[in-house]
Every structure is written in C-alpha cells, then in structure tokens.
PAKOL-982899 format. One record per residue (C-alpha): x, y, z; residue number from 1. Coordinates in steps of 0.02 Angstrom, whole numbers. Each point is the difference from the previous one (the first is absolute). Layout:
BEGIN
+--------+--------+--------+-----+
!      x !      y !      z ! num !
+--------+--------+--------+-----+
!      X !      Y !      Z ! NUM !
...
+--------+--------+--------+-----+
This chain:
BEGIN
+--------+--------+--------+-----+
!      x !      y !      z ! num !
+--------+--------+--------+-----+
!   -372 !  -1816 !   4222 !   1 !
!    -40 !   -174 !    -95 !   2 !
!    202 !    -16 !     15 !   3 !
!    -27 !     25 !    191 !   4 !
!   -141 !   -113 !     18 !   5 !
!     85 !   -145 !    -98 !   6 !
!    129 !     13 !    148 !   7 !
!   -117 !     -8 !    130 !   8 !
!    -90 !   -122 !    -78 !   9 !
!    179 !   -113 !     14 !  10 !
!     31 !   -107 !    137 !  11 !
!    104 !     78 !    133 !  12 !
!    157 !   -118 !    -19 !  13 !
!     20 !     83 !   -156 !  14 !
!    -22 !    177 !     19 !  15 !
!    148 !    -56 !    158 !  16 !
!    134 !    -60 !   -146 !  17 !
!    -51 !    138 !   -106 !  18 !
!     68 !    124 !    110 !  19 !
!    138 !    -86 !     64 !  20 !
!     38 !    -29 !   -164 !  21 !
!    -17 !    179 !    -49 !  22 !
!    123 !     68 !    127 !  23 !
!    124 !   -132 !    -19 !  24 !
!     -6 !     80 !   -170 !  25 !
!     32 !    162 !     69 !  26 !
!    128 !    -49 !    107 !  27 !
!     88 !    -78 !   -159 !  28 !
!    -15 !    167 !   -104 !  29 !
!     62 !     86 !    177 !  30 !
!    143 !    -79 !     11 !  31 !
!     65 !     -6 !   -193 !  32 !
!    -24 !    184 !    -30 !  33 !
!     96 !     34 !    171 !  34 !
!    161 !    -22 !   -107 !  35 !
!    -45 !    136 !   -128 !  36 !
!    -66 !     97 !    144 !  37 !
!    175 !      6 !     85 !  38 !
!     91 !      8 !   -150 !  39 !
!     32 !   -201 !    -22 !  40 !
!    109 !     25 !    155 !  41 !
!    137 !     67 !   -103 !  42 !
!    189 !     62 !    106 !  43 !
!    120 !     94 !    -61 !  44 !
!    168 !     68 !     56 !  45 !
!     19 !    185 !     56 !  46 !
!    133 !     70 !    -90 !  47 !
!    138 !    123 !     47 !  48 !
!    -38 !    174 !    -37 !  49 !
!     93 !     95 !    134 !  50 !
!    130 !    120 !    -80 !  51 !
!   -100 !     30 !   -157 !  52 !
!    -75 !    165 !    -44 !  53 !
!   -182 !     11 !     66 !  54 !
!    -90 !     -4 !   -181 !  55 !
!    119 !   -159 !    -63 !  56 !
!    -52 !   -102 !    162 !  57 !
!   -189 !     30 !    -30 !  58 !
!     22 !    -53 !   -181 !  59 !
!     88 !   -147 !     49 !  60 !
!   -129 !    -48 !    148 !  61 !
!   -162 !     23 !    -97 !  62 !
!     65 !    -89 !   -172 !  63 !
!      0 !   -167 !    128 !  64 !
!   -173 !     40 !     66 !  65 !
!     49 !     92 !    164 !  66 !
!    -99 !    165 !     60 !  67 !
!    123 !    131 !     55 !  68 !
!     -7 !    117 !    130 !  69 !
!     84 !    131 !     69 !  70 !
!      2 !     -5 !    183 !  71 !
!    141 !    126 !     67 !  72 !
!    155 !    101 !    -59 !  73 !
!    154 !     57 !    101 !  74 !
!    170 !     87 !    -48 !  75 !
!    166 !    -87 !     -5 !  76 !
!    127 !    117 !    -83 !  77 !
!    118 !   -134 !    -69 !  78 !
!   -138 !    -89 !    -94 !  79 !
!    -95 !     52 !   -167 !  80 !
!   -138 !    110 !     18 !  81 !
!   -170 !    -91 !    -30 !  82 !
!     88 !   -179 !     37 !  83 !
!    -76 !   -122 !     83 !  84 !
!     76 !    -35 !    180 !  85 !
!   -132 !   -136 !     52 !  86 !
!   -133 !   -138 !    -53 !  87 !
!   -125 !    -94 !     79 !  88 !
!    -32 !   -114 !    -36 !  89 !
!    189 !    -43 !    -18 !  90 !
!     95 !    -73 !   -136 !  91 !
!    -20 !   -185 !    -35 !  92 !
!   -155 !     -8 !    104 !  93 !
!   -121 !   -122 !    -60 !  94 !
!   -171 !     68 !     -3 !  95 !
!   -165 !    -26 !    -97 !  96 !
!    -14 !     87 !   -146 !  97 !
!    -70 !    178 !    -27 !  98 !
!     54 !     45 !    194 !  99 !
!     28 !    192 !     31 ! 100 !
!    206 !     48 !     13 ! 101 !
!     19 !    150 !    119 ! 102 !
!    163 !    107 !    -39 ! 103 !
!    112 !    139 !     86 ! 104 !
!     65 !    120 !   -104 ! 105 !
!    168 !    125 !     17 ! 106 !
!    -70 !    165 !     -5 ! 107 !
!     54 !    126 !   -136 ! 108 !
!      1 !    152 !     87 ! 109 !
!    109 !     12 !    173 ! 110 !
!    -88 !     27 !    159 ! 111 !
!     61 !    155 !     78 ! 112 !
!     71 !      7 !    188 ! 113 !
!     66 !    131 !    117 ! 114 !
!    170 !     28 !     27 ! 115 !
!     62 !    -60 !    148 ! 116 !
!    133 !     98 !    104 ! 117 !
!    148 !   -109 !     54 ! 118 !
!    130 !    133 !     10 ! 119 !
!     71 !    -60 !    185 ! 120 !
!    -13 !   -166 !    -63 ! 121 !
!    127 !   -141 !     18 ! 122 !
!      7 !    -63 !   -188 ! 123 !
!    -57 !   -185 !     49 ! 124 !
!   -144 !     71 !     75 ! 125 !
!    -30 !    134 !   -151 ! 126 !
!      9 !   -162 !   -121 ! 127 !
!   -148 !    -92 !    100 ! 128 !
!    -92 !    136 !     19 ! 129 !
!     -2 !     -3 !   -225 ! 130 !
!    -46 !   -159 !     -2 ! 131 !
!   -143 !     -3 !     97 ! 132 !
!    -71 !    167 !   -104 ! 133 !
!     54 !    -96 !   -177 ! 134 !
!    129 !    132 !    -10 ! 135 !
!    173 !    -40 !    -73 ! 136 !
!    189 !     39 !     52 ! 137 !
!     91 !     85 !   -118 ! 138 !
!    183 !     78 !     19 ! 139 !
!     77 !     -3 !    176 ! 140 !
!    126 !    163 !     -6 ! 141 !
!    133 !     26 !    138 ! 142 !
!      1 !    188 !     82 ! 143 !
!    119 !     93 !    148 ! 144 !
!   -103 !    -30 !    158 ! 145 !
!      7 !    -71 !    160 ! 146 !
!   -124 !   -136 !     10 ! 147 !
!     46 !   -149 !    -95 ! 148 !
!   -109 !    -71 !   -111 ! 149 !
!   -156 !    109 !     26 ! 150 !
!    -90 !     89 !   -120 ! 151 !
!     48 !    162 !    -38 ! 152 !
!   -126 !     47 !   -144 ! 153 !
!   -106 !    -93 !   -112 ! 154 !
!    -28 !     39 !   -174 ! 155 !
!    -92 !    -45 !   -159 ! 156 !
!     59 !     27 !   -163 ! 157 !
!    165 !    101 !     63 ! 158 !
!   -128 !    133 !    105 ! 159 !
!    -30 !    -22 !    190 ! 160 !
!   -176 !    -53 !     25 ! 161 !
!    -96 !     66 !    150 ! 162 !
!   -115 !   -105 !    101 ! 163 !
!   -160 !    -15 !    -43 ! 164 !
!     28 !     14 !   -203 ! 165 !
!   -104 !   -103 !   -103 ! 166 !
!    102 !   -132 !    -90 ! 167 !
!    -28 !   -153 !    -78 ! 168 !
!      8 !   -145 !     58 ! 169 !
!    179 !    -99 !    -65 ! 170 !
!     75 !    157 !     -4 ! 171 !
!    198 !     -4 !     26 ! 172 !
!     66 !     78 !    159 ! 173 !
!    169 !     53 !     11 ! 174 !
!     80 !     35 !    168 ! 175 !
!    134 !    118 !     64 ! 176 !
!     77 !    -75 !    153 ! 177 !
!    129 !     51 !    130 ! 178 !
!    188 !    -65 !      6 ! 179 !
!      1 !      7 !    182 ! 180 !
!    117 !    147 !      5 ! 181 !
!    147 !    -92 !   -116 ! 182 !
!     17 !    141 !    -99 ! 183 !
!    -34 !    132 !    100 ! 184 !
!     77 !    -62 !    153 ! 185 !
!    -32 !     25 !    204 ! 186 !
!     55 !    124 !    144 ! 187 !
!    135 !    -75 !     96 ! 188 !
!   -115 !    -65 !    150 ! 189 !
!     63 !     90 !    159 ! 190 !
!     81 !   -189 !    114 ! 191 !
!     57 !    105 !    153 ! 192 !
!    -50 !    -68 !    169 ! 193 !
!    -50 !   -145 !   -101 ! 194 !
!     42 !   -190 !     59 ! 195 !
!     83 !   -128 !   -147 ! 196 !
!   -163 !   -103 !      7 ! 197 !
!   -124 !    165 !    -22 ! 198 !
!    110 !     83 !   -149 ! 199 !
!     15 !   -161 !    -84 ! 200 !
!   -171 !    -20 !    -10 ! 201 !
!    -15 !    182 !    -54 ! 202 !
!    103 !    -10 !   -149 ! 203 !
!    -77 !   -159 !    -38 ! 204 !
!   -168 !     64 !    -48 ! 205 !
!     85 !    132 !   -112 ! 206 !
!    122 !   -121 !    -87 ! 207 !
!    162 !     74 !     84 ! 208 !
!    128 !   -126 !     66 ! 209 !
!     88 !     29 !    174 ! 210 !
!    204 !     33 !    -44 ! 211 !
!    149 !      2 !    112 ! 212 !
!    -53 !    -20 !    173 ! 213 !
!    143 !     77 !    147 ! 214 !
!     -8 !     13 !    170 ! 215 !
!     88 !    136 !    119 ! 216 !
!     -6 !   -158 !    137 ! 217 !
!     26 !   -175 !     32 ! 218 !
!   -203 !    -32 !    -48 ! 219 !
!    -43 !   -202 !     21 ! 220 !
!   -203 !     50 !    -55 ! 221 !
!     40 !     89 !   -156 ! 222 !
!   -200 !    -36 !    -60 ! 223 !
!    -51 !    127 !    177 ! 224 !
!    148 !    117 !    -37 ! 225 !
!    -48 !    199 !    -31 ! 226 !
!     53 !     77 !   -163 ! 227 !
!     90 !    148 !     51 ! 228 !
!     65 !     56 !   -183 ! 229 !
!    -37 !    -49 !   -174 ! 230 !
!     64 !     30 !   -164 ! 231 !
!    -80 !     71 !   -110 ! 232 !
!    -57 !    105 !    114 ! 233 !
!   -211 !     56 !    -20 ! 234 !
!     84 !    194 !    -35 ! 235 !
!    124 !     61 !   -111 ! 236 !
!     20 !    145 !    128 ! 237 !
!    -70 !    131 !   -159 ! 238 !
!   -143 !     92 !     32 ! 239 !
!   -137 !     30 !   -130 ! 240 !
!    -82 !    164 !    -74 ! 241 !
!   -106 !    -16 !    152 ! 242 !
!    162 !     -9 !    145 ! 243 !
!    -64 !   -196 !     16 ! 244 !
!    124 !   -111 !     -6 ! 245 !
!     20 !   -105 !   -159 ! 246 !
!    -41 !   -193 !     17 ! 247 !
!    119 !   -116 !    -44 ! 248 !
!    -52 !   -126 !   -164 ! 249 !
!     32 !   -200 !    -29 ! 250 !
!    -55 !   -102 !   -106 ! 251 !
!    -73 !   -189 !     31 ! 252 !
!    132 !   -133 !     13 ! 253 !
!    108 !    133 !     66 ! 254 !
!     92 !    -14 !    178 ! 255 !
!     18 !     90 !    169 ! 256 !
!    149 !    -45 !    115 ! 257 !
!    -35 !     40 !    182 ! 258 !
!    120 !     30 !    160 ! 259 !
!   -102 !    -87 !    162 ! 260 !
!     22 !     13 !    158 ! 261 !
!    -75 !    -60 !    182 ! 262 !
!    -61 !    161 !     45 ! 263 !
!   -148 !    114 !   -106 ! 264 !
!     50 !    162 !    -66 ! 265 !
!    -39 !    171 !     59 ! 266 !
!   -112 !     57 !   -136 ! 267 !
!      0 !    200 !     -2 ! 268 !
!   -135 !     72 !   -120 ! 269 !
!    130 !    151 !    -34 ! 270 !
!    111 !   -117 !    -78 ! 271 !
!   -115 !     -3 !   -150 ! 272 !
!     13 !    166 !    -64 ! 273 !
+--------+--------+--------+-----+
C-alpha cells in the first residue's frame, strides 16, 4: 500500500514514462525470446528416405530433429515390403526445424482381389484389364483354336483359375491363347454361286489366298464373275459314321483355284450328299 501511495503521490508525467517505459521493456524481452521460442529460426534440408526400410528412415529422420509419421501404406509387388514409396515433405525441401515428415509405406502383406474372367478375351485387352487390378502377365502359351489371339484359359501356378478366386495382388497370369486355326486348320469354305469380289473377301478373313482363276467364257468383269467350280472342293465326296458328308480341310496361307463364269450355278441341295 505505502508502495502504491508513493506512486500516486508522483506527479503524473512520471507515472506516464514509467509505463511506457515498462512495456517498451516488455516488448524488448518479447521480441529476444521470440528466437528461442521458434527455435532461433533454424532450416534444415529434408533428406531422402524413400526406398529405405520403414524403421531405418525413422532413425534417420528423428536423429536430425524431424517427427515422423506414418500417414498411408499401399502394395507395389516389385518393391520391398515395408519401403518407403513417398515423403512429404520431399527431399531437399527446406523447412524449419522439428517439422512433422509424413510417409507411405509398401505394405507387407498382399491385398487380395477376385479373379477376373477374361476367357473370350483378345490378349491386348486381357493385358489391360491386369494392369488396372495390379495383376501381372505371366507366360503367353499358343493352343489349336480358331480365334486368334484370344484367351483360351488362364492359369496360376500351372492350374486353371476360375473367376472369382481370391488371389493376390502381383500375382503372375499365364495365358493360353488360340493360333487362329494354324494348326488345326479350316473347312474348305463352300465358293459356289459366289462372285471373284465376294470369295476373295471370304478367304480373306480366314487367311486363304484365291489360286488359279479360269473362265468357261470370254469374261471382261472377272471381279462380278460366278464361281461355278473350285478346287479343293468343300467335300471329299466320303461320308462320315453319321452318312454326312466329310468336309474338306486347308490350312491358312493355303490356296483355292476357281473356274468363273457369266452365269450363277444351279445349286441342287442333293448334290451334297
């Protein structure tokens, strides 16, 4: 109280400088303890710690003052389980020191996905369709069938797989895919009453070539002609264990010859058997 009164008992110019002087003082104190407050405004470099195993990147982090976090993990099969894959802040970053580093990790354990079915497939397609579900393409085997370059069968581990199995993700696919009929070859496609233009682009699609091409006539539009024989013929003219008649096989690059003429055959269905 007598500390009070002295005060009041000073003139009033005084007790005005004393204050200002007081928080000047203040101000003064602020302002040199905001240094230790913020660390002296110390930087540092981020370093690099993408690739290394999860434990020797936190190690490495926290020896320089940074806190580590964990702030995701996702699978990539070609890189070491519990890697790092990301950073952030990134490498070489300048920031203040202490700051928080978040980091991805590679899982260790595989996430498991359903088995896709892509028998019926074309194999570019099939090979897309792995990507996008972080599957991988194994061995691509050629098999006797028709359609070229579709999948066949799909396998893992040398066993057909059925859609719908739980695998793995980065688990190897391997393919069985047709040959387009190279091996097993094609019926002899029945040309008769046929123009040039309409077998050609018959035996096109199926990888046969047109042959010899003879008229019975002086033809000047050979391309609107009418097939009126063909060799091979479609039949062999033997019948099968049924009384069918037996088809006729060739094989792709193989060749037809044809006999044309201006007029269509007479097609009789009696002429098959």
């Amino acid at each position: 109280m007598e500390a009070i009164d002295k005060l009041l008992k000073k003139p009033l110019w005084y007790n005005i400088l004393t204050g200002i002087g007081a928080l000047l003082l203040l101000l003064i104190l602020f302002f040199f303890s905001l240094g230790w407050i913020t660390g002296f405004g110390e930087t540092q470099k981020v370093p690099s710690v993408v690739g290394l195993d999860v434990a020797a990147a936190k190690k490495n982090l926290t020896a320089l003052g940074f806190d580590v976090v964990l702030q995701d993990s996702i699978y990539v099969d070609t890189l070491a389980r519990n890697a790092v894959l990301r950073q952030i802040p990134e490498s070489d970053e300048v920031v203040k020191k202490g700051r928080t580093v978040f980091l991805t990790i590679n899982r260790v354990v595989a996430p498991l996905i359903d088995m896709p079915n892509l028998v019926g497939f074309s194999l570019k397609s099939a090979e897309t369709y792995l990507k996008v579900l972080g599957l991988r393409l194994g061995s691509i085997s050629v098999v006797a069938d028709r359609n070229k370059n579709v999948i066949i069968d799909q396998l893992v581990n040398g066993k057909s797989v059925a859609p719908g199995t739980k695998i793995s993700s980065g688990t190897l696919i391997h393919f069985l895919v047709g040959d387009g009929g190279s091996s097993i070859g094609f019926e002899v496609p029945d040309l008769l009453g046929l123009t040039v233009d309409m077998a050609r682009s018959k035996l096109s699609s199926m990888g046969i070539q047109l042959g010899v091409i003879s008229s019975t006539a002086v033809i000047q539009d050979t391309a609107s002609a009418f097939i009126v024989q063909q060799n091979p013929n479609p039949y062999t003219g033997q019948l099968d264990s049924l009384g069918m008649p037996q088809k006729n096989i060739t094989f792709q690059g193989g060749f037809i010859d044809i006999v044309i003429d201006k007029v269509a055959p007479i097609i009789r269905k009696d002429s098959l058997k």
